[in-house]
C-alpha positions as a Markdown table, in Angstrom:
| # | Residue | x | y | z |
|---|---|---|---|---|
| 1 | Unk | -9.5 | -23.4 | 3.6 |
| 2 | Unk | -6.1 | -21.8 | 4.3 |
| 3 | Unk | -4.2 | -22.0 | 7.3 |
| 4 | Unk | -4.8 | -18.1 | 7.4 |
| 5 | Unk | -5.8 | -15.3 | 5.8 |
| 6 | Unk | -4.3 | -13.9 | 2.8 |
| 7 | Unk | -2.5 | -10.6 | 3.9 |
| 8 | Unk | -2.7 | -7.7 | 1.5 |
| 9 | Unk | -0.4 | -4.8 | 1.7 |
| 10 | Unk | -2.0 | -1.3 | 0.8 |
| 11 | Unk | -0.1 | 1.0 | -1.0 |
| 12 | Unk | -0.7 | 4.7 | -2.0 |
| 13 | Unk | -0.9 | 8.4 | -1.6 |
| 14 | Unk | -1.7 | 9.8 | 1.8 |
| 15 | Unk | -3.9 | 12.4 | 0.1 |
| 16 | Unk | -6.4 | 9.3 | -0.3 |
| 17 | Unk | -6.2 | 8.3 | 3.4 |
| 18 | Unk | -10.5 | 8.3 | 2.7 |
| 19 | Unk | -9.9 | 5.6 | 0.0 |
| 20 | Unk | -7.2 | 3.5 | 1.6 |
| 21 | Unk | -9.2 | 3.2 | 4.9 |
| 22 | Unk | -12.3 | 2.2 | 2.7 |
| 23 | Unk | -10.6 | -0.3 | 0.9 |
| 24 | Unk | -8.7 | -1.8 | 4.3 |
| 25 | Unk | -12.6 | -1.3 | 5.8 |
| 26 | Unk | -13.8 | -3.5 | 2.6 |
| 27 | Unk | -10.7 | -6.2 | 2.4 |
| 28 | Unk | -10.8 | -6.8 | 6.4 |
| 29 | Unk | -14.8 | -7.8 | 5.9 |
| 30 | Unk | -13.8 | -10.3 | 3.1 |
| 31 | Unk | -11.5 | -11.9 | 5.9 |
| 32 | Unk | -8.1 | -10.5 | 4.3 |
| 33 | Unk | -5.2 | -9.1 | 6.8 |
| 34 | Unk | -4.8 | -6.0 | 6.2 |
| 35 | Unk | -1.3 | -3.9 | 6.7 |
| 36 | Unk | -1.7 | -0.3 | 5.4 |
| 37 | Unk | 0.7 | 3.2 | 5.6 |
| 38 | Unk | 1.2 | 4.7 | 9.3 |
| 39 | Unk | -1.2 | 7.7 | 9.5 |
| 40 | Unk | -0.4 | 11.2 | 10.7 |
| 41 | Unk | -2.6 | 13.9 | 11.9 |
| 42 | Unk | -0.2 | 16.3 | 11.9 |
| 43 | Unk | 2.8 | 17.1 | 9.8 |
| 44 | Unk | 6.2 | 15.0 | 9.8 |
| 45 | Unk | 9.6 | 15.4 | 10.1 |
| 46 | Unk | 11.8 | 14.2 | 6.8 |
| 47 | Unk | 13.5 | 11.7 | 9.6 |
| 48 | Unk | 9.7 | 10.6 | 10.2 |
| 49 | Unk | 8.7 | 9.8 | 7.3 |
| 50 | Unk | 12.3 | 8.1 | 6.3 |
| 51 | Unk | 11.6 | 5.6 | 8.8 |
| 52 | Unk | 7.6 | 5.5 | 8.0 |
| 53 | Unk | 8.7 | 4.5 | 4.5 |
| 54 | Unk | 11.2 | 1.8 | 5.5 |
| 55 | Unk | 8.9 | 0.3 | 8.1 |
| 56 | Unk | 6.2 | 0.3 | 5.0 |
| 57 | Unk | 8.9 | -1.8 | 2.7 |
| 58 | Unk | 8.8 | -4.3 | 5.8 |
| 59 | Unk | 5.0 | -4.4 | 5.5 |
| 60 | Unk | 5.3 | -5.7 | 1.6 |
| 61 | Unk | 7.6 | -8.2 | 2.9 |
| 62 | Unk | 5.3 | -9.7 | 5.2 |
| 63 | Unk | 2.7 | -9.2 | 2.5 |
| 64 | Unk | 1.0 | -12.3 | 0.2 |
| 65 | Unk | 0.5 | -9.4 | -1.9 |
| 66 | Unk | 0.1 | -5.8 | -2.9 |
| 67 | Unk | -2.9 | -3.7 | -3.6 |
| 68 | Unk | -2.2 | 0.3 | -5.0 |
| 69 | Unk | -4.9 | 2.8 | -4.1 |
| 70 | Unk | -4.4 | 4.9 | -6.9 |
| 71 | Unk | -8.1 | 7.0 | -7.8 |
| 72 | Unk | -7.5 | 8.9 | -11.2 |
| 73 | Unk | -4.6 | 6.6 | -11.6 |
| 74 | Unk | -2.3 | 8.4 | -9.9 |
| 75 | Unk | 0.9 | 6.9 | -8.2 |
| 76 | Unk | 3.2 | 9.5 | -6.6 |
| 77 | Unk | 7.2 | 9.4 | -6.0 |
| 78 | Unk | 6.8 | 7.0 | -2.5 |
| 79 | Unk | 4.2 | 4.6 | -3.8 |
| 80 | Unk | 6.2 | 4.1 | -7.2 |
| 81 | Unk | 9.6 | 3.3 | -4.8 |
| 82 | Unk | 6.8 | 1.0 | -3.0 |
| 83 | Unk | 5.5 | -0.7 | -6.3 |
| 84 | Unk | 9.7 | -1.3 | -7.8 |
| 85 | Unk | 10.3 | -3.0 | -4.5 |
| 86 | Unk | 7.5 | -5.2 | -4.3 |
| 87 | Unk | 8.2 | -5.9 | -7.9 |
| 88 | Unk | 12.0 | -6.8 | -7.1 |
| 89 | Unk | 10.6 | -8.8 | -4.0 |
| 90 | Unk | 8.4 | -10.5 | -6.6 |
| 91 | Unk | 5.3 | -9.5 | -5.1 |
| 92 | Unk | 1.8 | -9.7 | -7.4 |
| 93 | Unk | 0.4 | -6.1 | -7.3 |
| 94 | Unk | -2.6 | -5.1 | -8.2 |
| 95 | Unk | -4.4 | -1.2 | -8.6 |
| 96 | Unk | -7.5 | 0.1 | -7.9 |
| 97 | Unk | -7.2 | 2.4 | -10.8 |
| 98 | Unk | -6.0 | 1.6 | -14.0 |
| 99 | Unk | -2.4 | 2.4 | -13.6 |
| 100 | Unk | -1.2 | 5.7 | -16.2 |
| 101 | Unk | 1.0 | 4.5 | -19.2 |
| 102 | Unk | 4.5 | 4.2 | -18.7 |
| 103 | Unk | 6.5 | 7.1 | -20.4 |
């Protein structure tokens, strides 16, 4: 057995904030650390969610790895910066979804 858990960073859209909770929900009973986006219930400022999204690279850091909630296989403009940095950081990432082909 590990010394701890594996740690899984979740990455995605906020317009599946139902998905990403059920997938943290499902990954926290299999014994996995779970770090996931901030949550909002009401609208940000751009300065907000500048700093949400640099706190969320800091997540991936302290990630073993990262899973993309991406239903329909989509992947907007935030979660595609997410998914190059863990790529550059040479984290392993995984999708719910099959990812769309690259273009």
């Amino acid at each position: 057995m590990p010394d701890r858990p594996e740690i899984v960073c979740i990455c995605g859209s906020t317009r599946f904030v139902d998905e990403m909770r059920a997938v943290n929900r499902d990954l926290t009973f299999a014994g996995v650390i779970v770090v996931a986006p901030g949550e909002a219930d009401e609208l940000i400022t751009d300065k907000q969610k500048t700093a949400l999204d640099a706190l969320h690279l800091r997540k991936i850091d302290l990630a073993d790895r990262v899973l993309v909630v991406n239903p329909g296989g989509y992947i907007g403009e935030s979660t595609s910066r997410e998914i190059d940095y863990a790529h550059a950081t040479g984290k392993p990432i995984s999708f719910t979804d099959p990812a769309p082909a690259a273009t």
